[in-house]
N, C-alpha and C positions, 0 to 999 in steps of 0.2 A: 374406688381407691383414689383419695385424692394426690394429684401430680404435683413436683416441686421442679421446677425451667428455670436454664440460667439463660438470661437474657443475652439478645444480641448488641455489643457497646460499641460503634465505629469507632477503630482506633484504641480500644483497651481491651477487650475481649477477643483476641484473633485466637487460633489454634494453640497455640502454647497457652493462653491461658484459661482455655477450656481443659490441655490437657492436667494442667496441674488440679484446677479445681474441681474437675469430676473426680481428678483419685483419691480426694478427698471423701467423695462420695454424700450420697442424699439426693442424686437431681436424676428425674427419667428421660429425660430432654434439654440438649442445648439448641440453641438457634445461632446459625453464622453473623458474623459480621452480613450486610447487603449487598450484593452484586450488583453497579449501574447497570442497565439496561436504557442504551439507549442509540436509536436506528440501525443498529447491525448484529448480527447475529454472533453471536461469541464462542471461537471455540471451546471445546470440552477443558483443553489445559486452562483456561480461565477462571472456570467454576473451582477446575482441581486448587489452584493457585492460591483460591481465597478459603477454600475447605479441602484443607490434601487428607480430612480423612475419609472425603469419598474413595478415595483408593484401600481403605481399609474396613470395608463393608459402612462406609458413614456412620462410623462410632468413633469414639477419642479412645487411648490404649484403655483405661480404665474399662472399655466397654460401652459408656453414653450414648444412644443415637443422636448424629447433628441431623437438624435438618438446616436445610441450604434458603436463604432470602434471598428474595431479588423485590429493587428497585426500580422504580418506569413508571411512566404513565402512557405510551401508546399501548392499548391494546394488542394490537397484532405483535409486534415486537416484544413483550411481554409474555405472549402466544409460541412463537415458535421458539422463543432462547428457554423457557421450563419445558418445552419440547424437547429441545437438546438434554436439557439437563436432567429428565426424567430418563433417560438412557444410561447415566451414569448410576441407578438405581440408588439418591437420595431417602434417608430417612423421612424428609419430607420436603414440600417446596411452598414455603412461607412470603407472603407479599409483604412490604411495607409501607405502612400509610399514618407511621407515626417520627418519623426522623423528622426535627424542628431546626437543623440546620442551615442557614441560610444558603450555604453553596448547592443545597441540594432543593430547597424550597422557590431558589429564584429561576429555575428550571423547573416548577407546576409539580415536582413531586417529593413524596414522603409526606410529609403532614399536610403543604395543602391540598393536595388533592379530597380534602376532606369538605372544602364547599363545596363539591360538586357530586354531590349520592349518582349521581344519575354516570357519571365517569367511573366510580368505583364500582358501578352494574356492570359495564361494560368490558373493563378489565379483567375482572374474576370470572365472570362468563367465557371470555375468550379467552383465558389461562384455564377453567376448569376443562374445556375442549380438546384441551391436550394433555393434561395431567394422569394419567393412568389411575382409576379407582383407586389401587393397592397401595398410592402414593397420597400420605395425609397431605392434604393440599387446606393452608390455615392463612390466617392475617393475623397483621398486628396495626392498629389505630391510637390514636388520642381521641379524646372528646369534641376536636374541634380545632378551628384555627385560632379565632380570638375568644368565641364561647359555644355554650351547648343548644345552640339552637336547632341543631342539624343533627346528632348525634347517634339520636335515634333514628333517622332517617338514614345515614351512615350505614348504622348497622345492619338494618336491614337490606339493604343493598348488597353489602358482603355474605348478606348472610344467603339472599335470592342468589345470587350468583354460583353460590355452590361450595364456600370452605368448607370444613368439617369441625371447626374451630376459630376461634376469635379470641385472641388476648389484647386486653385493654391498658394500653396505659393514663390512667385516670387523672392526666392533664391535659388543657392545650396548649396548641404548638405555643398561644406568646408566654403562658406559663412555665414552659423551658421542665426545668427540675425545681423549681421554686415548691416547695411544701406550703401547704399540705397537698397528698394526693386523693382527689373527690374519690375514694371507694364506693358512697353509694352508687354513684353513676354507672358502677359495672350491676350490681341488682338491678338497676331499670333497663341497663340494654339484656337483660337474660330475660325479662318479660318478655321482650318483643323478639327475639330470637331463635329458636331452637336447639341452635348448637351450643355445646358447651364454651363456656365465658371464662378468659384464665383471669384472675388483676395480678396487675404491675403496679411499682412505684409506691417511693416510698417505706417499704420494707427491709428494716434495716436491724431487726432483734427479734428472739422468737415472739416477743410480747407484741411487737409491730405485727408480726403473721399473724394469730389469733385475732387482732385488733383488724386485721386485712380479710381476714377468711370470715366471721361476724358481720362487720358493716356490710359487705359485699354480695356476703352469700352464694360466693364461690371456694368452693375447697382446694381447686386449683390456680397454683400462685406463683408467678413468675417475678425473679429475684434477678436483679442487676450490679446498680453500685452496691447494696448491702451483702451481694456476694464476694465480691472484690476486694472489699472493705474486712469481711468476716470470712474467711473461706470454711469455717469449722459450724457455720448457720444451719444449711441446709443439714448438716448432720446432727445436730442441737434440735433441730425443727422435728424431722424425722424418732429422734428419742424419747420426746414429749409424747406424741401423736402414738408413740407406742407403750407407752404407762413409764417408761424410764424417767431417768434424774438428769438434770443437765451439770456436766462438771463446769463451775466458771471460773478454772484457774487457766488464766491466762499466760502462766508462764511455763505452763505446759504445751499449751495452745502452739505457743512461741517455738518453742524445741521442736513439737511436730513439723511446725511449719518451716524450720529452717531446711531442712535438704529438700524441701519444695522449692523452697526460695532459688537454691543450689541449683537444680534440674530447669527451672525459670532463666535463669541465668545462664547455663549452658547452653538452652534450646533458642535462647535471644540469641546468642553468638552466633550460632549457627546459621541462623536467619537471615538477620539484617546487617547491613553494612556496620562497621565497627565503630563509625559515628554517630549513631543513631541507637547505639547498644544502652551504654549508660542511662538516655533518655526512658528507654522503657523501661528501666527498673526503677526508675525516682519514680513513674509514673505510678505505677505498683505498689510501691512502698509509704508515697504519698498517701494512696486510701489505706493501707493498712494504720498510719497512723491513728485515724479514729480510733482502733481498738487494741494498738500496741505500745507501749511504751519503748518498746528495744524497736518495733520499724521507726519511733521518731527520731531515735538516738541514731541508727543506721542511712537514716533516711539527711540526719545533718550531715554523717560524715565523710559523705557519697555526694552529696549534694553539688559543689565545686569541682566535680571531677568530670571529667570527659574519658580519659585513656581506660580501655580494658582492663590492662595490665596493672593500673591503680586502683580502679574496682575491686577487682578479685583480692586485688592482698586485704584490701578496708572489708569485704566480706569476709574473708578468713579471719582478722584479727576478731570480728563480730561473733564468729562459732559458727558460719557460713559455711562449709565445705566446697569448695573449687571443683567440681568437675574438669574432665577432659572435655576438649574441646569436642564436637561432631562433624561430623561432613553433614552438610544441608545437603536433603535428598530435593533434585528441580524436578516438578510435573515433567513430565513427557510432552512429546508435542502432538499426542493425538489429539 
């Protein structure tokens, strides 16, 4: 059965908006934001903090299993913090070794940890150590830092070491998100690898998935900013795949998607400081531009605003509904 994953996006994908767009539905798997790991051992409220829906069997209200990433390049460190975090009994515990950021790359991890197959042995070996079989233990890579010289040597490393999966994002790090994304590159590391191969990138309409799931020659496909951008994709994806019709009236789309937008917005307040509030919804509504004409129109008239309280009214005059505010529930401090 092929899988449909919502990517993990630092910084745009945290828990509210995994939970909006799984109840959307179409996806069998999200993957968290990334955990740093790095020289100490992190309490359990940590993990909670970045995925609070390990407190909820590690699914989002819709149901979704998250599994939980983490970040690092020591070995050992790496070792006993998915130690910890296998305690908390994650849907899964996913390595990163394709974030091309530089806050994170000029500290040797995320993407480049990719010249060195022989460090990416070492790492999966000493995280599969402590991973509990019953706990999907996967990565996620690019092709490479500057190019594909290594890539397959990469992969087999991850693959020796012990994941039970590998999703590829079929750029590298200096490629950033620049298009196009190499799909066949995920067919040549499935050669060499056993485990099943997800692709990423680049997929951003069902025509892009078909076009993704072809070149690739993986049926399983993990979706990011085209989710973000599209939240009705993976359910479009899904309707094809089952002999259905895709409806592409968008301003229907639109309707659906307002008291998501609504519940977005409620569960931002709750969150994060009230300065910072506004910022996440341009952010949101920013990618929805691509495919809406009313987020462009919302997305101007929000744009110059900072105050909640002038948010909400400019969503309400939109057909936005206002929710009640929430009490943010804080991780515990175990």
């Amino acid at each position: 059965m092929a899988r449909l994953l919502l990517a993990p996006m630092e910084g745009l994908v945290d828990d509210v908006l995994r939970d909006v767009l799984t109840r959307v539905g179409g996806y069998d798997l999200a993957v968290s934001e990334f955990i740093r790991v790095s020289g100490s051992l992190l309490p359990p409220r940590a993990f909670r903090r970045r995925c609070p829906e390990l407190d909820r069997g590690s699914r989002t209200t819709a149901g979704t299993p998250v599994a939980v990433q983490l970040l690092g390049s020591d070995p050992a460190c790496l070792a006993e913090n998915a130690a910890q975090l296998a305690q908390l009994a994650p849907a899964g515990i996913d390595l990163n070794f394709g974030c091309p950021a530089p806050r994170v790359n000029r500290h040797g991890g995320g993407a480049m940890l990719l010249a060195d197959p022989e460090q990416l042995y070492r790492i999966t070996a000493a995280v599969r150590r402590t991973v509990p079989a019953e706990i999907p233990f996967t990565a996620k890579m690019r092709l490479g830092v500057r190019d594909t010289a290594r890539t397959l040597d990469c992969a087999r490393a991850l693959a020796a070491g012990g994941i039970v999966s590998l999703a590829v994002h079929a750029r590298t790090r200096v490629e950033a998100y620049r298009p196009p994304a190499h799909w066949e590159w995920v067919a040549r590391i499935s050669e060499v690898v056993g485990q099943p191969v997800v692709a990423n990138g680049e997929v951003w309409s069902t025509a892009d998935h078909a076009r993704c799931c072809a070149v690739s020659g993986s049926d399983d496909v993990m979706i990011g900013r085209g989710a973000v951008a599209d939240p009705f994709l993976a359910r479009r994806i899904r309707a094809l795949a089952a002999g259905g019709e895709v409806d592409a009236d968008r301003s229907a789309d639109w309707r659906e998607l307002r008291p998501l937008l609504a519940s977005f917005w409620q569960q931002v307040g709750a969150k994060v400081a009230e300065r910072h509030a506004a910022g996440r919804l341009k952010l949101w509504l920013g990618a929805l531009r691509r495919n809406f004409v009313e987020a462009e129109a919302l997305f101007q008239a929000v744009r110059a605003l900072r105050c909640v309280a002038e948010v909400s009214r400019v969503l309400a005059l939109h057909g936005v509904p206002v929710l009640p505010p929430v009490a943010h529930a804080v991780p515990d401090a175990r």
